[in-house]
C-alpha angles and dihedrals in degrees: 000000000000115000111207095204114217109230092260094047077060098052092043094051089046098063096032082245106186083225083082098094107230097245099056080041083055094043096049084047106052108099080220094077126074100225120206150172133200134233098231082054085060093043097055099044085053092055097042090056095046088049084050095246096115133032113216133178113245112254096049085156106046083047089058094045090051091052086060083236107159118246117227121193123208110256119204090244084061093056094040084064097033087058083042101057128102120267101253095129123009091209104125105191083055098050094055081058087054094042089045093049095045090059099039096034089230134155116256112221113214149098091227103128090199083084097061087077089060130067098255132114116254120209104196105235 
């Protein structure tokens, strides 16, 4: 299965923070499971840290290459739905993960409840 990590499940992974529930822990670490983030994931934990709402150690992207996490760019067919789904939530960085998983039928990792109102599979993080 392929596991579409939320900015904060990366995080999360990334400092081996207990937050991270065991079984979505399980699930990044099967070798089974094709693990990926999203550039928009990147994107928004970059602004948040330059706006001073995260702290973030430098490096975030040699830390995800080294994981061996899975990069996904956003493809112009991904913004096309993103801008296309319904307003449940305005969030856009969220919308380009349902959008992603939508086309990739992938799990979302996160514990962000504004998901549940769109077709996509939760993994609780």
């Amino acid at each position: 299965m392929i596991l579409l990590l939320d900015a904060h499940a990366l995080l999360w992974w990334l400092a081996d923070d207990p937050n991270l529930v065991p079984d979505a822990r399980a699930a990044i670490a099967a070798p089974s499971n094709e693990v990926i983030v999203s550039a928009a994931s990147v994107w928004e934990i970059e602004i948040k840290r330059a706006l001073g709402k995260l702290s973030v150690p430098d490096g975030l992207v040699d830390a995800i290459d080294a994981s061996a996490i899975g990069s996904l760019p956003i493809t112009t067919v991904d913004a096309e739905r993103a801008g296309r789904l319904p307003l449940h939530h305005r969030d856009p960085f969220d919308r380009m993960l349902v959008a992603q998983a939508l086309r990739l039928d992938a799990i979302i990792v996160s514990r962000n409840a504004a998901f549940r109102p769109y077709d996509v599979n939760v993994l609780l993080a």
